[in-house]
C-alpha positions in Angstrom: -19.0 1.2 117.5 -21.7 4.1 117.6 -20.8 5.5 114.8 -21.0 1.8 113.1 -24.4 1.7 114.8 -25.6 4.8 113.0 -24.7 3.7 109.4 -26.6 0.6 110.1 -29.2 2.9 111.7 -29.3 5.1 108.3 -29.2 1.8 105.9 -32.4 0.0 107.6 -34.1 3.7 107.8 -33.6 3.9 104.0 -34.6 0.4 103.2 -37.7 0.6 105.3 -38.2 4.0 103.6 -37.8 2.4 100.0 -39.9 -0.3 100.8 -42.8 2.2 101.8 -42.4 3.8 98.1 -42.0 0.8 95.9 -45.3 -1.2 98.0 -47.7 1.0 96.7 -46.9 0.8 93.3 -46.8 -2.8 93.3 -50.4 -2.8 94.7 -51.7 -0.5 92.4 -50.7 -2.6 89.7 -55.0 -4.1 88.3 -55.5 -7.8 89.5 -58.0 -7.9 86.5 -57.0 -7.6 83.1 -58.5 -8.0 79.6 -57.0 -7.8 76.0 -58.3 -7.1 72.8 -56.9 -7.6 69.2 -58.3 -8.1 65.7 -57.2 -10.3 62.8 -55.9 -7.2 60.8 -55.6 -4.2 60.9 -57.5 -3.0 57.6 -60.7 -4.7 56.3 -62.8 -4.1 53.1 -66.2 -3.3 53.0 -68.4 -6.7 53.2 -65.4 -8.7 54.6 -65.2 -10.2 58.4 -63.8 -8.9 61.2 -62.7 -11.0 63.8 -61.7 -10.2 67.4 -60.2 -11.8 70.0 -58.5 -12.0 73.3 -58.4 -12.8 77.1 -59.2 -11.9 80.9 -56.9 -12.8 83.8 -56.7 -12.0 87.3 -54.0 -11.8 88.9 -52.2 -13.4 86.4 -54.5 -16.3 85.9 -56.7 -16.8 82.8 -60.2 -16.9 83.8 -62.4 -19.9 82.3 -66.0 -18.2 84.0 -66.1 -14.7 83.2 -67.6 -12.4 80.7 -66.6 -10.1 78.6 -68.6 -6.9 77.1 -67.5 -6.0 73.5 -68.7 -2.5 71.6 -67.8 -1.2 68.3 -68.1 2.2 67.2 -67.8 3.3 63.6 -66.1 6.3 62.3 -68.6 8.6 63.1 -69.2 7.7 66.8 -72.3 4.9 66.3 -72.3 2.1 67.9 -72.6 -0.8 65.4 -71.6 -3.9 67.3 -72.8 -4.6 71.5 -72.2 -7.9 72.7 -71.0 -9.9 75.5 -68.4 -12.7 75.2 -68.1 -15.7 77.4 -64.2 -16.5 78.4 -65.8 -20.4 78.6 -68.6 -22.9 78.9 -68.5 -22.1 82.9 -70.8 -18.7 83.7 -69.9 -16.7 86.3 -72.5 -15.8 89.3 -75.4 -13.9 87.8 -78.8 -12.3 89.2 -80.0 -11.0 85.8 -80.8 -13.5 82.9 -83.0 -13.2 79.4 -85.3 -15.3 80.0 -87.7 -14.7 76.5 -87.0 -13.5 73.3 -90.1 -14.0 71.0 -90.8 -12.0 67.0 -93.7 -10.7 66.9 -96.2 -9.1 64.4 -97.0 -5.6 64.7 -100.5 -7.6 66.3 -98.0 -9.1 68.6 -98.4 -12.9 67.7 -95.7 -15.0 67.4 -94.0 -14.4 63.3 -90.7 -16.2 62.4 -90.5 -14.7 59.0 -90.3 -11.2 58.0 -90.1 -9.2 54.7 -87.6 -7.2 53.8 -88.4 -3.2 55.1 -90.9 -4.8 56.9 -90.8 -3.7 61.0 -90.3 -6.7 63.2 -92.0 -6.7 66.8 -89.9 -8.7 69.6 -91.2 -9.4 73.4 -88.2 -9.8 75.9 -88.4 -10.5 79.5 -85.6 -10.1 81.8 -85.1 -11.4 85.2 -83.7 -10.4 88.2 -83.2 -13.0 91.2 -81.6 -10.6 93.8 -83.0 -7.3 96.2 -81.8 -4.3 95.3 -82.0 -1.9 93.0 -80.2 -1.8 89.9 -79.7 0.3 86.4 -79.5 -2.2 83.7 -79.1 -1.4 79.8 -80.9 -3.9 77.5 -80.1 -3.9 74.2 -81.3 -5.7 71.1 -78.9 -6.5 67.8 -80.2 -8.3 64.8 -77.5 -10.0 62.3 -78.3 -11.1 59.2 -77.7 -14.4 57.6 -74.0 -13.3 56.5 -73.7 -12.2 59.7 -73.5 -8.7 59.0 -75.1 -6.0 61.7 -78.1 -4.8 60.6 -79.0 -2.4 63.8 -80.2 -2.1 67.4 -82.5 -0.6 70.1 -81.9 0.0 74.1 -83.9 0.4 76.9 -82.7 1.5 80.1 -84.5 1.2 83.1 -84.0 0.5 87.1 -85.0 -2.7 88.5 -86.1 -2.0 91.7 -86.3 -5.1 93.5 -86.3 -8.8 92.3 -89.2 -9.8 89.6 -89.3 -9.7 85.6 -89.5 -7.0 83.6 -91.1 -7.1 79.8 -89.3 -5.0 77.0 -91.4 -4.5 73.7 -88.9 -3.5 71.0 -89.2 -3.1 67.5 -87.1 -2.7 64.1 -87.0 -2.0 60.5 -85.2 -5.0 58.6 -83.3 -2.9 56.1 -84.0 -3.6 52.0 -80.3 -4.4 52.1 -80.3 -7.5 54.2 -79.6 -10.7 53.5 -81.8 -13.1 52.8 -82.4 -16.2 55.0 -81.9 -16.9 59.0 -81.5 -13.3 60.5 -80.2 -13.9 64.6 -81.2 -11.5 66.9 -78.9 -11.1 70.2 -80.1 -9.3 73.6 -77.5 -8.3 76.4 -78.0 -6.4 79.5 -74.9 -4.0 80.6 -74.3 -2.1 83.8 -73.7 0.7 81.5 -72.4 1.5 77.3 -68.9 -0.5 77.2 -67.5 2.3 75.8 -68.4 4.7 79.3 -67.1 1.3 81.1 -70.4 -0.5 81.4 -69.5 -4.3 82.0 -72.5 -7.3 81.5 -74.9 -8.0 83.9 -75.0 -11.5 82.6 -75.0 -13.7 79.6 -76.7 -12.8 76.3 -79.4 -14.6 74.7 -80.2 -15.0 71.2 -83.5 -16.4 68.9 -83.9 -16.1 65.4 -86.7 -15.7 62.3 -86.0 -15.7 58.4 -85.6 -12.6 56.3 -87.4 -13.0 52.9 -88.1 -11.2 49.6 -91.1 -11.3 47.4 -90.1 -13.1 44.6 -86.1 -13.6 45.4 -84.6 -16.7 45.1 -83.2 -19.0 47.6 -82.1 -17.9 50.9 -78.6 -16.9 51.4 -76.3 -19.2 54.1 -73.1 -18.3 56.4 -72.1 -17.7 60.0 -74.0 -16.9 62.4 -73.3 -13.8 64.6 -71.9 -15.9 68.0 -68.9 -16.2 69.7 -67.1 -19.0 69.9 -65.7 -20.8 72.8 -61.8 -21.2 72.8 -58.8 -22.1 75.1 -60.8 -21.3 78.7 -59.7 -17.7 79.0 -60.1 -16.4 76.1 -63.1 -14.9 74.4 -63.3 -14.3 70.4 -66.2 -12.9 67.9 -66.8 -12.5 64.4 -68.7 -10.0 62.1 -68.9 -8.9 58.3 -68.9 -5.6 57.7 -72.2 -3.9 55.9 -71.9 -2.8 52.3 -73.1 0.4 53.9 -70.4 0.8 56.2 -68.5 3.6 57.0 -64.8 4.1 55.7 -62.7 5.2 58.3 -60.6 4.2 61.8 -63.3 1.5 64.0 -63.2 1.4 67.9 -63.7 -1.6 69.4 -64.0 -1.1 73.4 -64.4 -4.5 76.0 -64.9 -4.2 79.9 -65.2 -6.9 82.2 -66.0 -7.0 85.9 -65.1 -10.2 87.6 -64.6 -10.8 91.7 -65.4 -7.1 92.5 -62.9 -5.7 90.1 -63.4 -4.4 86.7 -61.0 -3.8 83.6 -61.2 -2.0 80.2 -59.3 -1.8 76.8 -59.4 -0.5 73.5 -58.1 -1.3 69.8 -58.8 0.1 66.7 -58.9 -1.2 63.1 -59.6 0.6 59.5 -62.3 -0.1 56.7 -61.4 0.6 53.2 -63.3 0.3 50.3 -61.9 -0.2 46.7 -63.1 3.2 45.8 -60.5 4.0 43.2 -61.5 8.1 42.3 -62.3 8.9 45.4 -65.6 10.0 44.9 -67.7 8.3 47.4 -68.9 5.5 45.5 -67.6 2.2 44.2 -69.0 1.6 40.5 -68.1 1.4 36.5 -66.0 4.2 36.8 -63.7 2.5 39.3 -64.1 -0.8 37.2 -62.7 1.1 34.2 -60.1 2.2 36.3 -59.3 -1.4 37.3 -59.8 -2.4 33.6 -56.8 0.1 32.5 -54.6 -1.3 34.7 -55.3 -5.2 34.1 -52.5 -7.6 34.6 -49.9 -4.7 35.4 -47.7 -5.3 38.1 -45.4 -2.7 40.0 -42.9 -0.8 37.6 -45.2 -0.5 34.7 -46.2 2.0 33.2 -49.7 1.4 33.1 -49.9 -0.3 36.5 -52.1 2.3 39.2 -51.1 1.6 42.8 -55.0 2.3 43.8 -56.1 -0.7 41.6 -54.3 -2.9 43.7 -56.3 -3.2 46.9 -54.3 -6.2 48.5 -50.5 -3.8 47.7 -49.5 -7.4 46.2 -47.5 -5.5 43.3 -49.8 -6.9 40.7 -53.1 -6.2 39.7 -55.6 -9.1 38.5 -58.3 -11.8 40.1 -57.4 -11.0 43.5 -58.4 -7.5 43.2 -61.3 -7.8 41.2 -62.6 -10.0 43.7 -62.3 -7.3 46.5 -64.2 -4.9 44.1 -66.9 -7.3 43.4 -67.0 -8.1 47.6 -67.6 -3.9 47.9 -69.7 -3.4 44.3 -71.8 -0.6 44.5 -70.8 0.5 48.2 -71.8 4.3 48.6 -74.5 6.4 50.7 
């Protein structure tokens, strides 16, 4: 009998011991999670991106949180800084854009703004809570294809509650698009990608980009996200004709019930630049020309002429070269 009382002994010592080990690492497992994907993996030049994904905690999707979403191109610049909503329900908040107004370089109100012109913007942001608090404020303008066209920070310390006025300003670029331009401001605890999560929602207004004597204004999407299954967060951009090729970062964070979570993904932009040399022009469509309505196994068909690897070269990938025409620094 003792000696049956010491096996049982040992058994419930190493079950209670076992327990000890495995309860930690159940625990450490985050509560809060968020996922990021893209469409594709490889886009071209002038071609949308879209991005998507969701935040749970503890294993629930949640329909009232918000997402922060950077992009960095191959070179390290930021090019995209947004934040997402998960659905039509905002979470808790104690910093909100309350104003953002174009203004002339004389600071009166302008809703329309030449190409390579410098646009003026006044933004106030509130804060509703005590406290001090570092908050990054930035600014992104999208053209009416809803490509990025740039963006400016300001980071500053609110030191109680009370409005504070920012005073940006930015160079539309000779490249834009013609036609409703939207620009988007966002305040972040910090850069997504060195885990800064939003403050609060972003806020958006809008002016026209013209040309002196261009022709009519061009349409398309607008830069917002779009509200999905509650859960779920997804956004959309075209990439510039002067983008970088090369591997894209996109980084989210979230903070939501005192917990925060990151991830990453990455995707590649390609340009139809057939020799290699920089630049997508003639000498490419010559290329393209030689191998015309050639398909895989003859002799004149060139596997860098066929941009979508369809195994035949015709419409499909002149299209792509006429999307990217004249891409280079």
């Amino acid at each position: 009998m003792p000696q049956i009382k010491r096996h049982f002994s040992s058994l419930l010592f190493f079950i209670v011991f076992t327990t000890l080990l495995v309860t930690p690492l159940v625990h450490a497992l985050p509560d809060l999670n968020v996922t990021v994907n893209t469409s594709d993996y490889t886009y071209w030049v002038m071609h949308n991106v879209d991005i998507y994904g969701n935040l749970t905690h503890n294993g629930e999707l949640v329909p009232d949180g918000l997402v922060a979403l950077e992009v960095k191109d191959p070179i390290g610049d930021t090019i995209v800084i947004r934040t997402v909503q998960t659905g039509a329900t905002l979470p808790e908040h104690n910093i909100t854009i309350t104003q953002i107004t174009p203004m002339s370089q004389f600071w009166e109100p302008k809703d329309q703004f030449l190409k390579g012109e410098t646009a003026y913007f006044m933004v106030f942001i509130n804060k509703t809570s005590p406290g001090q608090q570092l908050v990054l404020v930035t600014l992104s303008v999208y053209d009416a294809t809803n490509v990025p066209l740039g963006w400016n920070f300001f980071q500053f310390t609110f030191l109680g509650q009370g409005e504070v006025a920012w005073t940006p300003n930015f160079q539309i670029p000779t490249w834009a698009s013609t036609g409703t331009a939207k620009v988007i401001v966002g305040t972040y605890t910090d850069w997504p990608s060195a885990g800064g999560t939003p403050l609060g929602p972003e806020n958006s207004s809008s002016f026209t980009v013209y040309e002196l004597g261009g022709g009519g204004f061009s349409t398309g999407a607008q830069a917002l996200s779009t509200l999905g299954t509650p859960g779920t967060y997804s956004l959309s951009f075209t990439t510039s004709i002067k983008a970088e090729r090369g591997l894209y970062t996109v980084y989210v964070t979230s903070s939501y019930e005192g917990e925060q979570a990151t991830n990453s993904t990455t995707f590649l932009v390609d340009v139809p630049d057939i020799n290699n040399d920089g630049y997508v022009n003639v000498i490419d469509l010559g290329y393209l020309s030689d191998a015309w309505l050639t398909e895989s196994g003859d002799t004149d068909y060139n596997p860098n002429a066929d941009f979508n690897e369809d195994g035949n070269i015709n419409i499909l990938d002149l299209g792509i070269m006429s999307d990217c025409w004249l891409w280079g620094p």
